[in-house]
C-alpha positions in Angstrom: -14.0 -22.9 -33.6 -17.0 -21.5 -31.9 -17.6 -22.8 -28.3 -21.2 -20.8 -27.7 -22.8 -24.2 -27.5 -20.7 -24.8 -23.7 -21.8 -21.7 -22.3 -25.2 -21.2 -20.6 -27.0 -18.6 -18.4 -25.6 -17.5 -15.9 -26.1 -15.7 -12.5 -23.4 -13.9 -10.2 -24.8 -12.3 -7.1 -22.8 -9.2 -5.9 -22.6 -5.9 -4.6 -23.1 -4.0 -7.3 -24.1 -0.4 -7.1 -25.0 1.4 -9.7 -25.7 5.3 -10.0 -29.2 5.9 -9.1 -31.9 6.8 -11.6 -35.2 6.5 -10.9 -37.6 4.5 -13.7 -41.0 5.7 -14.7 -43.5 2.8 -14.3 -46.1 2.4 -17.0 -44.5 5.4 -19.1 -44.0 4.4 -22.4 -41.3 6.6 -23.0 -38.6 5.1 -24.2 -36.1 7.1 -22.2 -38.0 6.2 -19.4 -37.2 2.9 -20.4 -41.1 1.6 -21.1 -43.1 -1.0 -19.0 -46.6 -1.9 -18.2 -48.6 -1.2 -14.8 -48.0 1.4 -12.5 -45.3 -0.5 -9.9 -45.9 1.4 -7.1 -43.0 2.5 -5.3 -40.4 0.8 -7.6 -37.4 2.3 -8.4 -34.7 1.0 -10.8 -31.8 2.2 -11.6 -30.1 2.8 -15.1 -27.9 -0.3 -15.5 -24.2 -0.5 -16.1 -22.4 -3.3 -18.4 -18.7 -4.4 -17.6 -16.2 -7.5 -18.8 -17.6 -7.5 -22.4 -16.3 -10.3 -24.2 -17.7 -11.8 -27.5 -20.1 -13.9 -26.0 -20.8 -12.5 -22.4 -21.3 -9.5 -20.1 -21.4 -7.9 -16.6 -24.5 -6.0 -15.9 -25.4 -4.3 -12.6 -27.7 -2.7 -11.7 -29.9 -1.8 -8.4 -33.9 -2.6 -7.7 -36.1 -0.8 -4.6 -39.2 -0.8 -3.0 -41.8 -3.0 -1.3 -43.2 -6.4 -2.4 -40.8 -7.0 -4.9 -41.7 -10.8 -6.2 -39.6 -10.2 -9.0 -36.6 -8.4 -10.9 -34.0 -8.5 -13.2 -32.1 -7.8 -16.3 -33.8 -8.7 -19.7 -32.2 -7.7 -22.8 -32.8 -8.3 -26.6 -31.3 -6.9 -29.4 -34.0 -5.1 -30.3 -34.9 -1.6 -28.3 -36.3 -1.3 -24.8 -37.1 -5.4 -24.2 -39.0 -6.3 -21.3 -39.6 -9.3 -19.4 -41.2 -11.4 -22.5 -37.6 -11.3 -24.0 -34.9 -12.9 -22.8 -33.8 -12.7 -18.7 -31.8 -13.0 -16.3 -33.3 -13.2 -12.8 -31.1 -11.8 -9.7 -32.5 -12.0 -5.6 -31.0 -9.3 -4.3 -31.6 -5.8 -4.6 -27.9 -4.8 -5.5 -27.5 -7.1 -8.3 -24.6 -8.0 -10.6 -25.6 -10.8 -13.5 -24.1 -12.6 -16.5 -25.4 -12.5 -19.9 -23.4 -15.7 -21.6 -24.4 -16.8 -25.0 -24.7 -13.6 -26.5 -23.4 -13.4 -30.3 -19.7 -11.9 -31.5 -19.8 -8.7 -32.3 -23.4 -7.8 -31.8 -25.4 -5.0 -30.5 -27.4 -5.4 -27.2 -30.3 -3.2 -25.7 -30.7 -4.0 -22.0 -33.1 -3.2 -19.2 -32.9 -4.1 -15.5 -36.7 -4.8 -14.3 -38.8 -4.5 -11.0 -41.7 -6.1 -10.3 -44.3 -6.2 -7.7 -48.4 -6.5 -7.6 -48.8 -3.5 -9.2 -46.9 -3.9 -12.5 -43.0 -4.1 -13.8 -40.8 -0.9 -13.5 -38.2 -1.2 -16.0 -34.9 0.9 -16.0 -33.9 3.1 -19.2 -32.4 1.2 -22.4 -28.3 0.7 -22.7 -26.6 -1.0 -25.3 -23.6 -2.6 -25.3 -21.8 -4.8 -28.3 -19.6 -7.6 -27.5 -16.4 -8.2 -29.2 -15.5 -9.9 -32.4 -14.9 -13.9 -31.9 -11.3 -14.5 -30.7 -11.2 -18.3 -30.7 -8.6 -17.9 -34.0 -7.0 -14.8 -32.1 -5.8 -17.4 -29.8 -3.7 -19.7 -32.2 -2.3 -16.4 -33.7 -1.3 -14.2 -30.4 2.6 -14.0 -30.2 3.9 -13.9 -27.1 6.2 -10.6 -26.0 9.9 -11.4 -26.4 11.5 -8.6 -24.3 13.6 -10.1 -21.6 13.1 -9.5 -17.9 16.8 -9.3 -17.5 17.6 -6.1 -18.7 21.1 -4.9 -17.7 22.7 -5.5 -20.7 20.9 -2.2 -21.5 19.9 -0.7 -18.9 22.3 2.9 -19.5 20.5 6.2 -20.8 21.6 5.8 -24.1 19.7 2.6 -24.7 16.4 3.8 -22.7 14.4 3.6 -26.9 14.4 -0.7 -25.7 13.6 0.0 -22.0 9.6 -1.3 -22.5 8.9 -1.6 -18.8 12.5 -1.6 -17.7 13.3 0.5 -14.4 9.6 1.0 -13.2 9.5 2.3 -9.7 6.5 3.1 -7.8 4.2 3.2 -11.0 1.0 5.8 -11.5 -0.7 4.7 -14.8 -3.8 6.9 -16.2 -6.1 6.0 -19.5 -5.4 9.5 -21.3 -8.1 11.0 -24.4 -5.5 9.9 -26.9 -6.3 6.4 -25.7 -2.7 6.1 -24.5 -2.1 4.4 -21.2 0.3 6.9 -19.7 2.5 5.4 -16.9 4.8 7.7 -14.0 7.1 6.9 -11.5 9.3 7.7 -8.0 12.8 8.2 -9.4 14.8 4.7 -9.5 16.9 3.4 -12.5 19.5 0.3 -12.4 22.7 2.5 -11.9 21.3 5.4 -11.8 20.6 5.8 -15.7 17.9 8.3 -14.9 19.3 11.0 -13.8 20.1 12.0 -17.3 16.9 12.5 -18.1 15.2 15.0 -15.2 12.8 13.9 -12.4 9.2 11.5 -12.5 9.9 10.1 -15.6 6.6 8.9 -18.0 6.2 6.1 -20.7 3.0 4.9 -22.7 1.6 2.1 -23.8 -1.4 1.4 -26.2 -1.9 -2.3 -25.2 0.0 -2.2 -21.7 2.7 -4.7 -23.1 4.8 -2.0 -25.4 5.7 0.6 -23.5 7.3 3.6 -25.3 10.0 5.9 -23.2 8.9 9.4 -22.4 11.7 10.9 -20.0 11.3 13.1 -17.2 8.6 15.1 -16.9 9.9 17.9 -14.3 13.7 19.3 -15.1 14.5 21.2 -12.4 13.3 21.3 -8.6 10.5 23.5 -8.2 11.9 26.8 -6.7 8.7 27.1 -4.0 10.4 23.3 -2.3 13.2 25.4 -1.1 11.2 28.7 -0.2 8.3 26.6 1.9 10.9 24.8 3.6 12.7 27.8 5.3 9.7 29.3 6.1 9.0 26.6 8.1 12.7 26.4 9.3 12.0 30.2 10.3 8.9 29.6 12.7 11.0 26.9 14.2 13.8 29.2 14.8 16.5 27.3 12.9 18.6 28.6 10.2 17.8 27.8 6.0 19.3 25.0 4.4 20.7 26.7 1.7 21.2 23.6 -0.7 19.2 20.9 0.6 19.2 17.3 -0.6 16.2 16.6 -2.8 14.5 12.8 -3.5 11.9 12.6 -6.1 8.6 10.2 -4.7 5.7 8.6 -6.0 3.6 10.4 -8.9 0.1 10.1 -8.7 -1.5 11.0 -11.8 -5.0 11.3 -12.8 -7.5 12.6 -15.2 -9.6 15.4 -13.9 -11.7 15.5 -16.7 -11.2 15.8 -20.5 -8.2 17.9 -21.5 -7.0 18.3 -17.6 -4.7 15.5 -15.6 -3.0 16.4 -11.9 -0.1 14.7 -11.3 0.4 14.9 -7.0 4.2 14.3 -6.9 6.3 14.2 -3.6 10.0 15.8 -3.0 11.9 14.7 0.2 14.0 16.7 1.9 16.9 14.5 3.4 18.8 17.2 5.6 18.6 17.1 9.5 16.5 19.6 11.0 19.0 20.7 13.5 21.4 21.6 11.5 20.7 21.2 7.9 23.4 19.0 7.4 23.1 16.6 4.6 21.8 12.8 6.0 25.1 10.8 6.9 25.8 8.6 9.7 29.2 11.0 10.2 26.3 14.3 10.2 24.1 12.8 12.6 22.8 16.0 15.5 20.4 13.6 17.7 18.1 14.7 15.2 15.4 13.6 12.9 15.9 14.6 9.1 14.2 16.9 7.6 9.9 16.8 6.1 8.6 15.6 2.4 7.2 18.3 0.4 3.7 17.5 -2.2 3.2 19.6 -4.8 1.0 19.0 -8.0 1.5 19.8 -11.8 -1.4 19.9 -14.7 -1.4 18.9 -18.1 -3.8 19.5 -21.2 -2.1 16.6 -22.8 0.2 14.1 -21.7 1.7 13.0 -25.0 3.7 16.4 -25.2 5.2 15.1 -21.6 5.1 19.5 -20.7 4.0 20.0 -17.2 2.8 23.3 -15.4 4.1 23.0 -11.8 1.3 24.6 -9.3 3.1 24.5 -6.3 2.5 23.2 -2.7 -0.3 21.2 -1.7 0.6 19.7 1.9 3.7 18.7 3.8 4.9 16.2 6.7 3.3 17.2 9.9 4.3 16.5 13.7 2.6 16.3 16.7 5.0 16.5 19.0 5.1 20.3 18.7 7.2 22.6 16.9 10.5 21.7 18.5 9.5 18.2 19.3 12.5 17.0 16.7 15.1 15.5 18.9 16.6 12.2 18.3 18.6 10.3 21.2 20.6 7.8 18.8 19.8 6.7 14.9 18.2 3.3 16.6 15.6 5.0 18.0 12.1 5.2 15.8 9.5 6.9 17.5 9.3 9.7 15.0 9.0 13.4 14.8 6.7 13.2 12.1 2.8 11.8 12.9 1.6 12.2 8.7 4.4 11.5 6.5 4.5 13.8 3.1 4.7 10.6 0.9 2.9 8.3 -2.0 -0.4 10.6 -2.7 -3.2 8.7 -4.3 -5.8 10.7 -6.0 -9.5 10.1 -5.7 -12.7 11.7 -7.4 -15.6 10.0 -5.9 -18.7 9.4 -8.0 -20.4 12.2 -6.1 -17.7 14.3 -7.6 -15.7 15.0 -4.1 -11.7 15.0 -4.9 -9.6 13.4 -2.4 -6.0 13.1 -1.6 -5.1 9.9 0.5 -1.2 10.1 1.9 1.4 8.6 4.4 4.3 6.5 4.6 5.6 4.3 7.4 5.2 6.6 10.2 2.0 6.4 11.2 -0.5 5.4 8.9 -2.6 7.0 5.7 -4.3 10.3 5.8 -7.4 11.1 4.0 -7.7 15.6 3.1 -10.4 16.9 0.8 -9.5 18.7 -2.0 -10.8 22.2 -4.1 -11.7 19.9 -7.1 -11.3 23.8 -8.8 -7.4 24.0 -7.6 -6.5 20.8 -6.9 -4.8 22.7 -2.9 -6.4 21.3 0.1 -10.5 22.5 0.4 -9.5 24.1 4.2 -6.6 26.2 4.1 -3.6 24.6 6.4 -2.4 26.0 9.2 1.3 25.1 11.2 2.7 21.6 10.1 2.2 20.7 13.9 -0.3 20.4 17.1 0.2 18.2 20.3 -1.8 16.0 18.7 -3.5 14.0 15.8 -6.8 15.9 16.5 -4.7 19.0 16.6 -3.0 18.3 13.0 -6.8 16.9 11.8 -7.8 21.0 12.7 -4.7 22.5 11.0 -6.1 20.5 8.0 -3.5 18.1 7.6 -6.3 15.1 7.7 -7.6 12.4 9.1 -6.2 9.3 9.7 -7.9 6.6 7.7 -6.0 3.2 8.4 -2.5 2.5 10.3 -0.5 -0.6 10.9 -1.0 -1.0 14.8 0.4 1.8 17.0 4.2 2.2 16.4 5.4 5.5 15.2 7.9 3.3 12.9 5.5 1.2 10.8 6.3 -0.8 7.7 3.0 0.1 5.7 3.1 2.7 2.4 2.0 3.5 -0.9 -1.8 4.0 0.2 -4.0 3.3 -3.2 -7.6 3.8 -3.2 -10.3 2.8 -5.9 -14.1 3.3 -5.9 -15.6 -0.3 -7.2 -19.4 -1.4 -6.8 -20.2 0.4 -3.3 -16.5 0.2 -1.7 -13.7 2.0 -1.7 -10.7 -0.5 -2.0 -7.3 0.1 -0.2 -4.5 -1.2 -1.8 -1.1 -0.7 0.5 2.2 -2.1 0.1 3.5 -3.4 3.6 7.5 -4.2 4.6 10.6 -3.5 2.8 11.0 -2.9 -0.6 13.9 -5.2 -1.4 12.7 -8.6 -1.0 9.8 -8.4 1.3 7.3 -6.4 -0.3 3.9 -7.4 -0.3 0.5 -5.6 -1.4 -2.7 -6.3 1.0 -6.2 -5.0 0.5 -9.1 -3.3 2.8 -12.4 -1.3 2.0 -14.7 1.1 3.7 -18.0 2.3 2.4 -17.2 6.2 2.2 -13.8 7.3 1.3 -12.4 8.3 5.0 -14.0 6.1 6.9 -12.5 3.0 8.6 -11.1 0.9 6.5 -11.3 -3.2 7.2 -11.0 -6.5 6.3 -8.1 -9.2 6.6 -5.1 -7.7 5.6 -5.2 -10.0 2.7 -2.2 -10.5 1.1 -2.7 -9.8 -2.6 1.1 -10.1 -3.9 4.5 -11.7 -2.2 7.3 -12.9 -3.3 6.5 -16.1 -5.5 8.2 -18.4 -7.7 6.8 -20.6 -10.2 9.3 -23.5 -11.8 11.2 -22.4 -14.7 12.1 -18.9 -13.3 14.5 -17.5 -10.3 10.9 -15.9 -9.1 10.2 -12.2 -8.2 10.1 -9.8 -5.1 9.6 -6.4 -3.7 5.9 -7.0 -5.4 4.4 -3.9 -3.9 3.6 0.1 -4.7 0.9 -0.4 -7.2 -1.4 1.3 -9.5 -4.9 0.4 -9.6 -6.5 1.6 -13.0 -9.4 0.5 -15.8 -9.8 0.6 -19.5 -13.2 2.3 -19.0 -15.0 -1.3 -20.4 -14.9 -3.3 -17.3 -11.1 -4.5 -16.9 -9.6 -3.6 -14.3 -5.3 -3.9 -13.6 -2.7 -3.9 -10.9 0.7 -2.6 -12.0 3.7 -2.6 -9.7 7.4 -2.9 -9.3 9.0 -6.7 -9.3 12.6 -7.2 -8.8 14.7 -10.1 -9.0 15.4 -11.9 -6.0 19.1 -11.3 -4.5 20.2 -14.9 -5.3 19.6 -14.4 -9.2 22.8 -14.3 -10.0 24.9 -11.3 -11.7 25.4 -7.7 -10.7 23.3 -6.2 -7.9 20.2 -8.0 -9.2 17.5 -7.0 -6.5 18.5 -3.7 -8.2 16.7 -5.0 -11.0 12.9 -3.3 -10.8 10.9 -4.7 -13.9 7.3 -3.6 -14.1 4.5 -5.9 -13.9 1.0 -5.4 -15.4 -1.5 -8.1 -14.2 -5.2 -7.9 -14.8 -7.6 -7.8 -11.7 -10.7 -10.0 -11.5 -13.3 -9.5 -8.5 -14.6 -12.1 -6.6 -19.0 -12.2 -5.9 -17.7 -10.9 -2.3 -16.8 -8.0 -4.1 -13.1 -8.3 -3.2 -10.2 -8.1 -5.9 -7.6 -10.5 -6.9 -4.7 -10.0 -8.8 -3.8 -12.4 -11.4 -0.6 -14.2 -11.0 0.8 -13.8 -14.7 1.5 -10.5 -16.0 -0.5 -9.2 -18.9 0.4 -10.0 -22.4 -2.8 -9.3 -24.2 -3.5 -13.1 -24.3 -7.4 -13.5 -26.4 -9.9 -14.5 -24.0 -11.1 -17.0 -25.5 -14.5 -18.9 -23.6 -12.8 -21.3 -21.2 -14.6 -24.9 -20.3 -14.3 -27.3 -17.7 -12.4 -29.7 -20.0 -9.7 -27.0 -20.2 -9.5 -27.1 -16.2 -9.2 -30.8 -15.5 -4.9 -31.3 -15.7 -1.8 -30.5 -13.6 -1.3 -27.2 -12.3 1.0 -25.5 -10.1 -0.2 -24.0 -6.9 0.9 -21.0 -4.1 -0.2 -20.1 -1.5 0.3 -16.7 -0.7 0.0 -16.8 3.2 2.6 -14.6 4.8 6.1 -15.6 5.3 7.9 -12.1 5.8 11.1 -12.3 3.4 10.7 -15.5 2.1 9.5 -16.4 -1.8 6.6 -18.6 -1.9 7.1 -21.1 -4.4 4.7 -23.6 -5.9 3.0 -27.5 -5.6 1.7 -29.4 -8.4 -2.4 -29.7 -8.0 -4.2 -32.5 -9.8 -7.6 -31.8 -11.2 -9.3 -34.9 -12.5 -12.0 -34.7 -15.2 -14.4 -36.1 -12.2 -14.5 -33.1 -10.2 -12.3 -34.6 -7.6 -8.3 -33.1 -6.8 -6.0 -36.0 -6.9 -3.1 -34.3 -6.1 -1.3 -31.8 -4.0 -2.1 -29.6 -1.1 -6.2 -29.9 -1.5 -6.2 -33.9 -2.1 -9.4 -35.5 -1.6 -11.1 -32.1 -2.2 -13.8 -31.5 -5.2 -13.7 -29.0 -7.6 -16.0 -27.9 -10.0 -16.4 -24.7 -12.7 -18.8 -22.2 -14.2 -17.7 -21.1 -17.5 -20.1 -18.3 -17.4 -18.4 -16.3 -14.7 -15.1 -18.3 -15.2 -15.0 -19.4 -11.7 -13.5 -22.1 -10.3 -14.5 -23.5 -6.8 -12.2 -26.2 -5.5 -11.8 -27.2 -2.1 -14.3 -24.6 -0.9 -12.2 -21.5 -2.4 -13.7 -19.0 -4.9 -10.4 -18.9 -7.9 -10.9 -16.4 -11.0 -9.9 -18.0 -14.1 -8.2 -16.5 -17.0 -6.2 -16.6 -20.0 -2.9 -15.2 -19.4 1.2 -15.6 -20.7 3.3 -18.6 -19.6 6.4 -16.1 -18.6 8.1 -18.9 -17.2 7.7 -21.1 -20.2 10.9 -21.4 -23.1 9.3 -20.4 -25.1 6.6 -18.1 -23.6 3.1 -19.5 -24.4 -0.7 -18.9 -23.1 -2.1 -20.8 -20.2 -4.8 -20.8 -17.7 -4.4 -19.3 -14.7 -6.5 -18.5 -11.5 -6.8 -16.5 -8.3 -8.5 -16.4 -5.5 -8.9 -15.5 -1.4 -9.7 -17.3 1.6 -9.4 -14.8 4.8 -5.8 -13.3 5.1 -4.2 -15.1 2.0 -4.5 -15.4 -1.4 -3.7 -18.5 -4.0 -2.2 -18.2 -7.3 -2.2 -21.0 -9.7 -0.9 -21.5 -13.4 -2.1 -24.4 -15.5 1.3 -26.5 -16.6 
């Protein structure tokens, strides 16, 4: 049944930034995008479209110059509209609006506009089409039916059913094939793995059926060995002959079409003393040895080949040379300052490539890269100094965020995401066994400081029906290229679940991300299942709902309260009594008790059995609520 008749204009300020392009006023080319009068000094950029559903869309789009009285987006489904069509008026110079009402599975032309005393300056024509009418989608989506406890087949042999069993520190990338191609650290209940070689790969075409790739690296690459004797040599200790290898974090991303990278990290876990394998029983009053990264390329992912290129960047101290020493295994203050570990990739929109890296010593590290090579731009020089500025001048980097000053730190997994004018800093903080929880920053240029809250984003939760999840951390930050944007992560099952070693248990979890008009993400509480996104009204709000709040409570599960929404606007029950509520169905946002919440269609994972809900997100400071309609 169509619903278009509920939906009505609507306007979401934001921070939008689109790429520049400057508009001709009064040209009446239509590349130029058209217009009438002169304008003056307007510029107006070339607008981008985003979230396209069958009846709205996301258009940003950026508007400057003086005496503006005026601008916009207007769009018709005719070429180059202008202001005498339809429009949507905006106040701010960056500006992000709604088009709601539109038609299924029509073709739009839209302009952003500018105008002043001198005329309107209107940006070049885009189209865009919105989807086909899923209100019948709905009664016909099937939920998935793979179970989240997988250990009754969790050995190689029966990897074919694995789907998003034994994900670890997950690196997904949208490849040409239109295959979602997902990576990870290696990590397998009972080891199954290890059968298969190192950083194993699955894809997906809808990221909820994942299909099994294996490992895409057999062997350890012969340089690991070689690099790490030469540094061994310089230090004046003897080779490690067969030192003990761990296989970290992928990061993999498309360069452009026909070439991916894959940044990959290989620990060495000998002592530096005296190479002797990491046991209590071999301790030297040493630290253990560094972490290697080293990149691979690919023309094409679905073959799963890999060309190893070598080194790119390894721990670095600065303590100096020989400043490894360790009085006793309880003391922390590290040999290492920049910690070899979970790479994330970044191309920013200017075209710079970056690599962001660190792990719990002391914070993430930002190094340009030769977009040509994919090795560091400046060429490195010792792994150490006698200080951070010294290692920043070897070309190790710069440090771009830490978790206070301890040399011990429980912060990780640094992954960074251009959106609208930000770079986004997604990092996973404590440990990954119960713990485990994702929080946010930003910063305007990709190594600059990076601030905000600390908002937690994920922690361990439990709606009712369900033993609940931890270790929620480690993600992967990616798009579809139309708007939609998705977190995926490990989640394991919490230690009293019952069974054999079940926070061994490491299920993967896809969840959509939606972005509040601050400009900040959330990530949605129910795990992605495809579910038609149906226009949602205010009818559909009022009800009972379970509610979390996600402020910080290190180790412990957050579980949930049952919220009231009457059909009067008020809250009638639970932890925002008394409070009002109210929703815009254009920009499905809901705004109760003061707090911004993102509302979607998602899976009931909990239910028996599993069925579609509602459920919303959203952030107030340093914590985040999740909610699922019951």
């Amino acid at each position: 049944m169509k619903i278009l008749s509920r939906l009505f204009f609507g306007l979401l300020l934001g921070c939008g930034i689109a790429t520049a392009l400057t508009a001709c006023g009064g040209s009446d080319d239509p590349d130029d995008g058209g217009g009438s009068g002169g304008g003056g000094n307007l510029t107006v950029s070339k607008p981008t479209v985003s979230s396209i559903t069958f009846s709205t869309a996301v258009v940003s789009a950026t508007a400057t110059g003086s005496g503006i009285t005026s601008r916009g987006v207007c769009y018709s489904t005719s070429a180059n509209p202008t202001i005498n069509d339809t429009k949507v008026t905006a106040n701010s110079s960056n500006m992000t609006v709604t088009l709601a009402g539109l038609t299924a599975n029509t073709t739009y032309h839209v302009r952003a506009y500018a105008q002043n005393m001198n005329g309107v300056v209107y940006s070049a024509d885009v189209t865009f089409t919105t989807e086909q009418d899923s209100s019948s989608d709905l009664d016909s989506w099937k939920a998935p039916t793979y179970a989240d406890d997988y250990r009754n087949i969790s050995q190689w042999s029966q990897r074919s059913k694995w789907n998003l069993a034994n994900v670890h520190d997950p690196s997904v990338v949208l490849a040409d094939d239109g295959y979602y191609y997902m990576y990870q650290t290696d990590a397998s209940y009972g080891n199954a793995h290890t059968s298969g070689g190192h950083f194993h790969a699955r894809r997906s075409a809808d990221l909820v059926n994942w299909e099994y790739l294996g490992g895409t690296m057999q062997n350890a690459p012969s340089w690991v060995k070689t690099k790490l004797n030469e540094i061994r040599a310089d230090q004046g200790l003897d080779p490690i002959n067969d030192p003990q290898l761990g296989y970290w974090a992928p990061c993999v991303r498309k360069v452009r079409s026909g070439l991916y990278r894959m940044y990959y990290c290989i620990v060495v876990d000998n002592y530096i003393k005296s190479g002797k394998p990491n046991t209590a029983a071999n301790f030297d009053n040493s630290w253990t040895e560094r972490a290697f990264i080293g990149m691979m390329e690919t023309t094409d992912p679905g073959s799963n080949k890999w060309e190893d290129k070598g080194f790119v960047i390894c721990s670095s101290s600065d303590k100096g040379k020989d400043g490894w020493k360790r009085a006793s295994l309880d003391n922390w203050e590290a040999y290492f300052y920049f910690n070899a570990i979970d790479p994330t990739f970044v191309i920013t929109p200017e075209g710079q490539h970056w690599l962001i890296y660190g792990s719990w010593h002391s914070g993430f590290a930002a190094v340009q890269l030769n977009p040509e090579t994919g090795k560091t731009i400046t060429e490195l020089g010792k792994p150490w100094a006698t200080s951070a500025a010294g290692l920043a001048n070897n070309g190790y980097g710069k440090r771009i965020w830490s978790r206070g000053n301890s040399r011990w730190q429980g912060s990780e997994a640094p992954e960074i995401v251009y959106h609208d004018g930000y770079y986004y800093l997604f990092m996973a903080y404590d440990g990954l066994d119960v713990p485990y929880n994702t929080r946010i920053a930003r910063s305007k240029t990709i190594d600059g400081n990076y601030t905000g809250n600390e908002t937690v984003l994920t922690h361990p939760y439990k709606f009712e029906g369900s033993q609940g999840w931890v270790g929620i951390a480690h993600c992967a930050v990616f798009d579809d290229g139309k708007g939609n944007w998705f977190y995926a992560s490990q989640q394991r099952f919490p230690t009293t679940a019952g069974g054999n070693a079940p926070n061994a248990v490491m299920m993967g979890g896809v969840r959509s991300i939606q972005w509040l008009s601050s400009g900040w993400p959330v990530v949605m509480p129910e795990r992605y299942a495809a579910v038609p996104q149906v226009a949602i009204t205010a009818d559909e709000i009022a009800g009972t709902w379970e509610h979390i709040d996600l402020g910080y409570k290190y180790g412990e599960m957050k579980t949930s309260s049952t919220m009231t929404f009457a059909a009067d606007g008020t809250i009638t029950e639970g932890p925002w009594k008394g409070a009002k509520w109210t929703f815009n169905a254009s920009t499905n946002t809901l705004t109760a008790n003061g707090v911004e919440l993102k509302v979607q269609r998602e899976c009931d994972w909990e239910a028996n059995p599993r069925k579609h809900t509602l459920v919303y997100a959203g952030i107030n400071g340093a914590k985040s609520y999740w909610g699922k309609k019951k």
